[in-house]
C-alpha positions as CSV (number, residue, x, y, z in Angstrom):
1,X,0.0,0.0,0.0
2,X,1.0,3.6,-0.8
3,X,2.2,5.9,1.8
4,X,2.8,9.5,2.4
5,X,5.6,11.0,4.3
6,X,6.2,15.1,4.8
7,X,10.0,16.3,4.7
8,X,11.0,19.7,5.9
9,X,14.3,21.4,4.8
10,X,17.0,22.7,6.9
11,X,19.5,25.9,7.0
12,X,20.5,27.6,4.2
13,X,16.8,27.8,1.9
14,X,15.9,30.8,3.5
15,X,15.3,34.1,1.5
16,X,14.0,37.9,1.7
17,X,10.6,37.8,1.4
18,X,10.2,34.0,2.8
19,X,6.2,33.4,3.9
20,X,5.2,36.4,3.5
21,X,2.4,35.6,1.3
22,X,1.3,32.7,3.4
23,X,1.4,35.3,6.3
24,X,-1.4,37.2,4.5
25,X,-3.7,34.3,4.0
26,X,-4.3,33.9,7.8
27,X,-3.8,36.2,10.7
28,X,-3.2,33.5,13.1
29,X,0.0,32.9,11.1
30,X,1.2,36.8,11.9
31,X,-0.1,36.5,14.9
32,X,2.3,33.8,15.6
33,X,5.2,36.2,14.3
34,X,4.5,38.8,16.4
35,X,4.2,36.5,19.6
36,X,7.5,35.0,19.0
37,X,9.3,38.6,18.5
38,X,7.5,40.0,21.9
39,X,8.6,37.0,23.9
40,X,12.6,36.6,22.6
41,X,13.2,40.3,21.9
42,X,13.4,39.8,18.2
43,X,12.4,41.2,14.8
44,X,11.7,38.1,13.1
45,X,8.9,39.3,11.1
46,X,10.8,42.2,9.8
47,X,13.5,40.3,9.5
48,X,12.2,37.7,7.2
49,X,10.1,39.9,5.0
50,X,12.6,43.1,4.5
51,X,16.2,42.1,5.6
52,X,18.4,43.0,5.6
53,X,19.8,39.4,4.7
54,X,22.9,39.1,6.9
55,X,20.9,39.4,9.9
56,X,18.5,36.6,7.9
57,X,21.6,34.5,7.5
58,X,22.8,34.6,11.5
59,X,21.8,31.3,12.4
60,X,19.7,32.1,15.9
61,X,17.2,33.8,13.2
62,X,17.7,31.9,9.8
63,X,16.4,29.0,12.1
64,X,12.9,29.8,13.6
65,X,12.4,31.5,9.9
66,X,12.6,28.2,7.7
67,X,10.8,26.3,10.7
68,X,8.0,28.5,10.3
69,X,7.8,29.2,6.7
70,X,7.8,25.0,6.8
71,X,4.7,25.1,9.3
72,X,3.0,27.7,7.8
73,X,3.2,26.0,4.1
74,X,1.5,22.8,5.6
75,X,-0.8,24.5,7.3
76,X,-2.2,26.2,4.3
77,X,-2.4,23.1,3.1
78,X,-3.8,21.1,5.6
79,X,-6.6,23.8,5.5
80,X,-7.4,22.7,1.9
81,X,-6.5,19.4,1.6
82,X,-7.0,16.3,4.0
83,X,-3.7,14.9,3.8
84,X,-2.0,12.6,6.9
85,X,1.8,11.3,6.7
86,X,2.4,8.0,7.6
87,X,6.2,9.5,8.1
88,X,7.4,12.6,9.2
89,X,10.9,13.8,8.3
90,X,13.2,16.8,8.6
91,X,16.8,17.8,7.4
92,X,18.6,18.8,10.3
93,X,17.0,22.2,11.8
94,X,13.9,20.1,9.6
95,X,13.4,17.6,11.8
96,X,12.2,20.1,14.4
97,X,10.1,21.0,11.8
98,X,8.8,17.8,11.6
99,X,8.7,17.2,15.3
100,X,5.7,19.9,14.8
101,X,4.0,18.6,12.2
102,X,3.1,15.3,13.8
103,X,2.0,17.0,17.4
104,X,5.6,16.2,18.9
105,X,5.8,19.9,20.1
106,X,3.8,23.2,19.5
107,X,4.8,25.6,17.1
108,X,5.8,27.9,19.9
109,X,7.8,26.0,21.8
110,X,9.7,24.5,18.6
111,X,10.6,28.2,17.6
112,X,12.3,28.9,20.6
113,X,13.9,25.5,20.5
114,X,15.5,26.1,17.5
115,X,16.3,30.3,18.2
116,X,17.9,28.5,20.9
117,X,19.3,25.9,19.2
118,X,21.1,28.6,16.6
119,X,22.1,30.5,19.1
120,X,24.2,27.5,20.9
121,X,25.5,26.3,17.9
122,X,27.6,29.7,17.0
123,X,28.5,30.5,20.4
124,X,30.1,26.9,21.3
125,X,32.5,27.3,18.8
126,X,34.2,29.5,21.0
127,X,35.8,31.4,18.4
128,X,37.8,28.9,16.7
129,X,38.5,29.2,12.9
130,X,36.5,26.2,11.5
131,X,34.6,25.2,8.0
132,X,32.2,23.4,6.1
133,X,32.6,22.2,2.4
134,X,30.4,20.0,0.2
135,X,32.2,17.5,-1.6
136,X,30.6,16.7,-4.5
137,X,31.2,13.7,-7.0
138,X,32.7,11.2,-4.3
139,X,30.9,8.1,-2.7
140,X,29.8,8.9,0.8
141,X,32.2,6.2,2.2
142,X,35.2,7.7,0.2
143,X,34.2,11.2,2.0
144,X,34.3,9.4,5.5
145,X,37.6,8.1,4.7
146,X,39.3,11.1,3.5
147,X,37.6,12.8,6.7
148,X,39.0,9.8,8.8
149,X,43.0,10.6,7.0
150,X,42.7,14.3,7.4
151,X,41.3,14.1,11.0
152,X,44.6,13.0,11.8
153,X,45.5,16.9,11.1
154,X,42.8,18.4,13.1
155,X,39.5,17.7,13.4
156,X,36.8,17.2,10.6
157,X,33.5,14.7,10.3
158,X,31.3,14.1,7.2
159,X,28.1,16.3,8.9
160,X,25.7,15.6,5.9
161,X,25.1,12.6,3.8
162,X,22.6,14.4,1.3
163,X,22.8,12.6,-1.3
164,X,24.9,9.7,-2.9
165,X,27.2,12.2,-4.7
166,X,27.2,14.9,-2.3
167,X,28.4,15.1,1.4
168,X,29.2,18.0,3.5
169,X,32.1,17.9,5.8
170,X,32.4,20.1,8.9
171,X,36.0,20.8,11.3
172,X,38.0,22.8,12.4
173,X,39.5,25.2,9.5
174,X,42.8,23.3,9.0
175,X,41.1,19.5,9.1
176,X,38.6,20.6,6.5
177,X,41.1,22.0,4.3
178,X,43.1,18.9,4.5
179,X,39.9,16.4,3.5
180,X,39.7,19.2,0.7
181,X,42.7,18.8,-0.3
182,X,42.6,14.9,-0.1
183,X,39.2,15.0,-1.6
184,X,40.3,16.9,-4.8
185,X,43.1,14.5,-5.5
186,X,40.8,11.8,-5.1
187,X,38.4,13.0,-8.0
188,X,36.2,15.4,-6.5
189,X,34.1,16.8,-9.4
190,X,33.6,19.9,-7.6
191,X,34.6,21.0,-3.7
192,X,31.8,24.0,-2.5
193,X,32.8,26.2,1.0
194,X,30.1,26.6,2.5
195,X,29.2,30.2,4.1
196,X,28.1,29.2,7.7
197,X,28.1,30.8,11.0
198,X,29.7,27.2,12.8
199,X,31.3,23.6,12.6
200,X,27.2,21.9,12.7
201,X,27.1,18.2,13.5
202,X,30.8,18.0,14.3
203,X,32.3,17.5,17.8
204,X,33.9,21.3,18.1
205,X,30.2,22.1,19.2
206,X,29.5,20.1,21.9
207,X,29.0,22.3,24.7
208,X,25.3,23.6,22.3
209,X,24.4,19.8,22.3
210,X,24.4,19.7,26.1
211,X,22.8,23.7,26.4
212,X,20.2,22.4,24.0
213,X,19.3,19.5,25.7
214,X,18.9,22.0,28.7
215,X,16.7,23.9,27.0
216,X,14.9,20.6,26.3
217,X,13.9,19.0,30.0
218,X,11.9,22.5,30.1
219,X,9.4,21.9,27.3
220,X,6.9,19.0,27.1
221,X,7.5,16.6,24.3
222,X,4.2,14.7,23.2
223,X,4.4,11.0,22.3
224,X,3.1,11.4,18.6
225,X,1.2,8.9,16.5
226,X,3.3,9.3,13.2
227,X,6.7,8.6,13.6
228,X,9.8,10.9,13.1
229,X,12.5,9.2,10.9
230,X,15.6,10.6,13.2
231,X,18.5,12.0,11.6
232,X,20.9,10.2,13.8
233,X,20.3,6.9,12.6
234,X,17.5,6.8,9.9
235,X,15.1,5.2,12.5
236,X,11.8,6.3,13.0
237,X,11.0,6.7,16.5
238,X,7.6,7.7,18.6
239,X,9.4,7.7,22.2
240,X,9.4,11.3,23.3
241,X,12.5,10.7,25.1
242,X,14.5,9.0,22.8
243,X,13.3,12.4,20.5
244,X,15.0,14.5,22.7
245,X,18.0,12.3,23.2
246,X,18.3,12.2,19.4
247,X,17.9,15.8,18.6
248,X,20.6,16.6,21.2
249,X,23.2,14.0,20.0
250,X,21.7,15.3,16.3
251,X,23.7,18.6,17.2
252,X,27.5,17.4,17.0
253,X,25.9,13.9,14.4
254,X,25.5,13.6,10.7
255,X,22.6,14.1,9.6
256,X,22.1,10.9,8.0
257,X,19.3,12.0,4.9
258,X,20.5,9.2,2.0
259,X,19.7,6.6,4.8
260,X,16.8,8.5,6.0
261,X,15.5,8.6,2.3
262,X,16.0,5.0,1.6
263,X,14.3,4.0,4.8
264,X,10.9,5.2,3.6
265,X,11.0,4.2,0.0
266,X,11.8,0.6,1.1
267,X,8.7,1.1,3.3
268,X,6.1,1.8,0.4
269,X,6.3,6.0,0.9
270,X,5.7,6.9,-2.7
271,X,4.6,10.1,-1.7
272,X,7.0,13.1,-0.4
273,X,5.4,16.4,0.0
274,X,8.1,19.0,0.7
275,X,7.0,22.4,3.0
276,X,9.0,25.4,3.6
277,X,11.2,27.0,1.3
278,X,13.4,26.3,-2.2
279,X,12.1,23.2,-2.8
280,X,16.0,21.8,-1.7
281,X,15.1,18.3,-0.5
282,X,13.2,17.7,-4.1
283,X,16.6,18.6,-5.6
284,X,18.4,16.2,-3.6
285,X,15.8,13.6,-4.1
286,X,16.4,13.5,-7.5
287,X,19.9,11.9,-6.9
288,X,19.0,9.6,-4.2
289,X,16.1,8.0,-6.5
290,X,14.6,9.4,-9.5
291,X,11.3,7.3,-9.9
292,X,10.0,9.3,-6.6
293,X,8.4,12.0,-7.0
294,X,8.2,14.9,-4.4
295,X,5.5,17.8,-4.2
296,X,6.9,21.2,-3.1
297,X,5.4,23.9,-1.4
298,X,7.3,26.8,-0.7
299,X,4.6,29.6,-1.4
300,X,0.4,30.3,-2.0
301,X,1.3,29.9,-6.2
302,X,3.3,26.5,-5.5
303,X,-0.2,25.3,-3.7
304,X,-2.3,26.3,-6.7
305,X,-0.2,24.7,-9.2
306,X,0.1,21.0,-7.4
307,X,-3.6,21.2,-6.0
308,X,-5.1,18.8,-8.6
309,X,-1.8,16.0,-7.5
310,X,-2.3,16.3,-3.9
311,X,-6.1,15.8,-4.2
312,X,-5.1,12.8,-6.0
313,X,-3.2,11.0,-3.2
């Protein structure tokens, strides 16, 4: 039998003018804004619609803003269309996402989870020079290997298995540049630097795992009905605790998408409907397995235009 699971992107989709015309089709949605700005001293809502984009980009707000574009595009939806997941699943800051969509937490809390959350991550750097780089054209495994020889320089992990020819790799500045290195005489078709705020999912940012999971004992986690396919390990798990557990270790932990992917297509999920913004996990889809198809919905027109599928599932 056919199933349907909902995905939810992470860091780095956001743009200048993200939601906004979601934000117009429902004043709880503002509403929701404006709550979250009075009770963290922010300017989210300003932020997201008029910039300017480097303060868009600092992690502590780029967070909260993809979580809730993703929230709000499924709940547009969910007002038009009776869709259930069997699966939920989310790309890194996504799985939070997701953690929301199946009744996990409330929006609220999951905003300040992840303001929280993008906060920790930059400051338990502590200031020392790191990057991230996506390695493109190389097995996964090779990637891990390379990692594994250049960590003997300083430290570096592969953070992100997106896809089977694409992983990103996260360290301190002088490990990553060594798997770089190592990586381009190995073949690399193309080596990206990524422009982030922090080392995510390697081990220089600890201390924000164990803040996080602070952060965490304070807010009630719901035992949901549809399981969350965690990041960690490609499982899908209902067990609030084990949730939190995951989503802290998730922090310094590679985020384990190909695995994640392949989980739910061996499991009969035909269907993956995509909320929030660029339509990034479809992209990556495409290399993991081209005979799925993924829906996207990033904005009011993307609804319109896939209407007549989704009624369909």
């Amino acid at each position: 039998m056919s199933k349907t699971a909902f995905i939810f992107p992470g860091q780095g989709a956001q743009y200048l003018g993200m939601a906004m015309d979601l934000i117009q089709t429902n004043s709880e949605f503002k509403e929701t804004l404006i709550n979250f700005d009075q009770e963290n001293d922010t300017e989210l809502l300003k932020i997201m619609s008029t910039g300017p984009e480097e303060i868009l980009q600092e992690t502590k707000f780029t967070q909260p803003a993809i979580l809730f574009h993703s929230i709000i595009a499924m709940k547009y939806t969910l007002e038009r269309i009776d869709l259930k997941p069997d699966f939920v699943a989310g790309h890194s800051l996504g799985e939070f996402s997701a953690l929301v969509a199946n009744g996990t937490l409330t929006l609220r809390d999951a905003l300040y989870l992840v303001h929280k959350r993008g906060e920790y991550m930059i400051k338990a750097n502590q200031g020392k020079p790191f990057g991230m780089a996506a390695i493109i054209g190389l097995t996964p495994d090779r990637v891990k290997d390379i990692c594994k020889i250049a960590s003997k320089t300083d430290i570096v992990i592969a953070a992100n298995y997106n896809t089977p020819v694409q992983t990103v790799i996260s360290g301190s500045k002088i490990g990553v540049d060594k798997a770089c290195e190592i990586a381009k005489e190995e073949g690399a078709k193309r080596i990206v630097p990524l422009v982030v705020g922090g080392p995510f999912h390697s081990p220089l940012i600890k201390k924000a795992a164990l803040w996080l999971k602070k952060e965490m004992d304070q807010i009630n986690f719901n035992r949901p009905a549809i399981p969350v396919i965690s990041n960690v390990d490609a499982i899908p798990v209902t067990d609030p605790e084990i949730i939190k557990h995951n989503l802290a270790r998730q922090v310094t932990s590679s985020v384990l998408w190909v695995n994640s992917m392949n989980y739910l297509i061996k499991n009969n999920v035909t269907n993956f409907i995509e909320f929030g913004p660029k339509k990034v996990l479809a992209g990556m889809m495409k290399k993991i397995d081209r005979n799925v198809k993924v829906i996207s919905i990033d904005t009011v027109e993307d609804f319109d235009a896939v209407k007549n599928e989704l009624e369909n599932i």
